[in-house]
N, C-alpha and C positions, 0 to 999 in steps of 0.2 A: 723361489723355492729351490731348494737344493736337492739333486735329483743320484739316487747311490744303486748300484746293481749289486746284489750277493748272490753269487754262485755256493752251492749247496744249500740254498735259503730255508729249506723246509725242514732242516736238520735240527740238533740239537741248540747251537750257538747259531745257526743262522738265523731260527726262527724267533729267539730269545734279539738278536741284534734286531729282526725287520720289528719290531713291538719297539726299541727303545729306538729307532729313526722314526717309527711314524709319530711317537710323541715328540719328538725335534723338530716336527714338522719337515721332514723329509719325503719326498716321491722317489717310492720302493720298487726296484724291479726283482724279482726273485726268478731264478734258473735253477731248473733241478731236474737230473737224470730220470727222476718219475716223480707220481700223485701220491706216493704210499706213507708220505708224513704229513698232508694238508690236514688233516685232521690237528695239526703244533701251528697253523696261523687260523684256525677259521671264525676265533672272532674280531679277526682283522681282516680278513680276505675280501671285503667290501674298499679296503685302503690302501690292498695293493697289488700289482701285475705278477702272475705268475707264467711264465713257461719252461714246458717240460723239454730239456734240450738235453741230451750230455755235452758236457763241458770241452770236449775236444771239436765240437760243431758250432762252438760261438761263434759270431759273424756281428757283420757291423751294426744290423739294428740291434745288436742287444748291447753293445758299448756305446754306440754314438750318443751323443747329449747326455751321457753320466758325469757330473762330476768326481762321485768317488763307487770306486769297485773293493767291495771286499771280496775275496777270491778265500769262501771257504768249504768249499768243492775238495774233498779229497776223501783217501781210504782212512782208517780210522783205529785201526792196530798192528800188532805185530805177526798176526797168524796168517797171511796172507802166502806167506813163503813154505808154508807145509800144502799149501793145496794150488797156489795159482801164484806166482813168485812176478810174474809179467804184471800181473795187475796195478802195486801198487805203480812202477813205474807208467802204465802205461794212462793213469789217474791223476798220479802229483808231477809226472815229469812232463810227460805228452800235453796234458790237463791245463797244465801251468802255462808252456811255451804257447800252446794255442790262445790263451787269455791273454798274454804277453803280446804275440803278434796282432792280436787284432787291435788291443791297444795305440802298438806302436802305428798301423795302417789308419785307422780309424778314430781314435778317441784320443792321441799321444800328449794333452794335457791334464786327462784325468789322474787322480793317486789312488791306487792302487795299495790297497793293504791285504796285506799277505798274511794269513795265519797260520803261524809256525808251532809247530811243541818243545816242550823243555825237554823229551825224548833225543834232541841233535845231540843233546852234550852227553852223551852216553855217563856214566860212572866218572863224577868229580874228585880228584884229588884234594880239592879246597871247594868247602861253600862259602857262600851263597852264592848262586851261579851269579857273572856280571857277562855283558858283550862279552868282556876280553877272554871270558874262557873258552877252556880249548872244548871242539865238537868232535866229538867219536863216537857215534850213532854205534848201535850192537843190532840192530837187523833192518832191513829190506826198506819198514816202512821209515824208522827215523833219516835214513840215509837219505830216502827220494824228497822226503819233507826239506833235507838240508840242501838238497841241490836245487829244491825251488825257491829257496832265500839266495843260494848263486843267482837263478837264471834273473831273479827282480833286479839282485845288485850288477849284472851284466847287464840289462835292456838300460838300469838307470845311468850308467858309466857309458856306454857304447850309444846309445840313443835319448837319452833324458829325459827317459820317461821317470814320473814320481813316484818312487814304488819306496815299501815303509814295512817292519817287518815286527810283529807282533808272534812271540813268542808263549803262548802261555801251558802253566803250570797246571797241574788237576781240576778240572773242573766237575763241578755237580751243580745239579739242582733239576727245575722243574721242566718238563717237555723232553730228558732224559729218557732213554729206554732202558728199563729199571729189570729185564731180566738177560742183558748183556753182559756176562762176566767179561768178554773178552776187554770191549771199550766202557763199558760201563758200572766199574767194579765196586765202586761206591756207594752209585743210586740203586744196585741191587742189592748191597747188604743192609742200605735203608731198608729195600721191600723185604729181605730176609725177617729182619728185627719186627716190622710192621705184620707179619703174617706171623711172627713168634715161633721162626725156624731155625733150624741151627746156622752159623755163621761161619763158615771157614777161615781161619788166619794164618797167614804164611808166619812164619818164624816169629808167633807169638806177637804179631807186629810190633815187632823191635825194630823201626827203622824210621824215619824223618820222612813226613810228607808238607808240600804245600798247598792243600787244597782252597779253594775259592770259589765262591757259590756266585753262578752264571748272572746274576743282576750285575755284579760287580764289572765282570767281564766285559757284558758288550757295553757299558756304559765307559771301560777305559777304552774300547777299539774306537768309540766315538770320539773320546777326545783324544785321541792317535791320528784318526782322519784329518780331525778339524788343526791340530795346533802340534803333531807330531812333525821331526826334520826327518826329508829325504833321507832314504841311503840309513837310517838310522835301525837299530833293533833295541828294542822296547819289549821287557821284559812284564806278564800280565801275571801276576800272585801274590799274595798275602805279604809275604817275605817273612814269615813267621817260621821259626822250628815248631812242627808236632807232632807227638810220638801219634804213632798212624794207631795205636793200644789205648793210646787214651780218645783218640777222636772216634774208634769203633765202641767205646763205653760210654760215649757221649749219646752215641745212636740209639743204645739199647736203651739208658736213661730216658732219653723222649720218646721211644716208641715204649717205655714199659713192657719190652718184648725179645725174644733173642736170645739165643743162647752160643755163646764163644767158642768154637773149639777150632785147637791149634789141629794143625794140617802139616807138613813136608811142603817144601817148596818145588815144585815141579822140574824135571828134569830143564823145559824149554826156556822155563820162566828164570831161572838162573845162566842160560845162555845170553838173554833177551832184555831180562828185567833189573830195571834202577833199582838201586839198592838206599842209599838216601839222598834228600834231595829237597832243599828252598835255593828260592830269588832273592836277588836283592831289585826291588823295584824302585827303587829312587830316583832314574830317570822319568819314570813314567810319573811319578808322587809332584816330579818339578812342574809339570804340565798342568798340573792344579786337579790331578787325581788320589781320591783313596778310598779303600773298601769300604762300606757301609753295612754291609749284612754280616753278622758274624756265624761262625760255622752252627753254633749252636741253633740259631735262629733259619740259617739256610737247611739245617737239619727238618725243623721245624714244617718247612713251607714244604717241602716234599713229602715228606709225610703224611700233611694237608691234602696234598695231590694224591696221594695213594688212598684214602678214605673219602673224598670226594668221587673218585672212580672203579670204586668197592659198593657206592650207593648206587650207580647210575644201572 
């Protein structure tokens, strides 16, 4: 049996990856700085280990005997630098190296996948983002996220450890926390639509997004684990142009609900915020992966989720 550790397990994409390792037949260890999202594995929690650690306290019983660690332990937007600027470093950079060392002390043949955002490459001159483009993070959090795809490609080059770097695009879907505007600005205008509230949209959303609903996801970081190269970065999205106007009228469509209205786009959020933005995923497509739920459909399931826990 192959045995994987996910640092921030109880999150969003952690908790959505530990469901499609235990169907791999996978032995799951989950790490996470507190209990306040078990409630996103608990009709798996009979299948897998959790403990409550922060991530800069990992130590050797929780790498030892892992085959593969995803490390997706980190902060989670760009606002961090109006209230606590140390944070994210001290979460994705501190966070990282201590994942990294214990690795290399303890576990230095396990691989290591690293979950990166498409947030490094700040504002593209040319899309569709590939590896080769250039990275220019616009605040705090993109930057620390790009220095832990360095520290992977440093431990990999300096000590040999197998570290693999998974970059992915907008995600949504189910176990999302749906009234986050900051990180979760998608899965809340689902709950906007679904409650038949007004919908704010920055510049009329006139701009390219590439969103990808989270089944898709951790099902590519699996086969990134299994059949991804070293030293590599693997782009996780659609690789689709979609005017971000027409996928919020998709929403309103299924939720029969919502109402659109154009907003100004925020003094910070134009410091801060991608302006437009797809992958090209073709390396990851070689691996023998490709999306299966389409936006419509991923629309769909969360919505499901919001009228299932509107009954309860």
């Amino acid at each position: 049996m192959k045995t994987a550790l996910i640092t921030g397990g109880l999150g969003f994409i952690g908790s959505n990856l530990s469901r499609e390792l235990i169907k791999r037949g996978y032995d799951v260890l989950i790490l996470s700085r507190s209990n306040d999202k078990a409630a996103n594995v608990e009709e798996i929690s009979d299948k897998i280990e959790i403990r409550i650690k922060d991530i800069k306290d990992i130590s050797e019983e929780d790498v030892s005997g892992r085959d593969i660690i995803f490390h997706c332990a980190s902060t989670t937007d760009n606002y961090n630098i109006q209230s606590n600027p140390f944070l994210d470093i001290e979460v994705n950079c501190n966070g990282t190296i201590s994942l990294l060392e214990s690795c290399r002390k303890y576990n230095p043949k396990a691989r290591v996948v690293y979950l990166s955002t498409f947030f490094v490459n700040g504002n593209l001159d040319r899309l569709p983002a590939t590896p080769d483009s250039p990275c220019k993070p616009l605040g705090l959090y993109p930057a620390t996220r790009l220095a832990g795809e360095h520290f992977c490609e440093i431990y990999h080059r300096v000590f040999g450890l197998d570290t693999v770097i998974a970059r992915l695009t907008n995600v949504f879907g189910i176990k999302e926390k749906s009234g986050d505007k900051k990180k979760a600005a998608f899965n809340n205008i689902i709950r906007l639509a679904h409650e038949n509230q007004e919908i704010p949209l920055y510049d009329n959303g006139n701009f390219i997004r590439d969103y990808i609903y989270v089944e898709d996801v951790v099902r590519a970081l699996a086969i990134i684990a299994e059949k991804g190269k070293a030293s590599e970065i693997y782009y996780v999205g659609r690789g689709e142009r979609v005017q971000f106007s027409d996928l919020v009228k998709m929403v309103v469509e299924e939720a029969r609900g919502g109402k659109i209205v154009p907003i100004s786009v925020p003094d910070f959020h134009k410091q801060v915020g991608i302006k437009s933005y797809y992958c090209d995923p073709t390396p990851l497509k070689e691996l023998g992966w490709k999306p299966e739920i389409s936006l419509r459909e991923g629309i769909r399931r969360v919505l499901e989720e919001y009228s299932a826990a509107k009954k309860q």
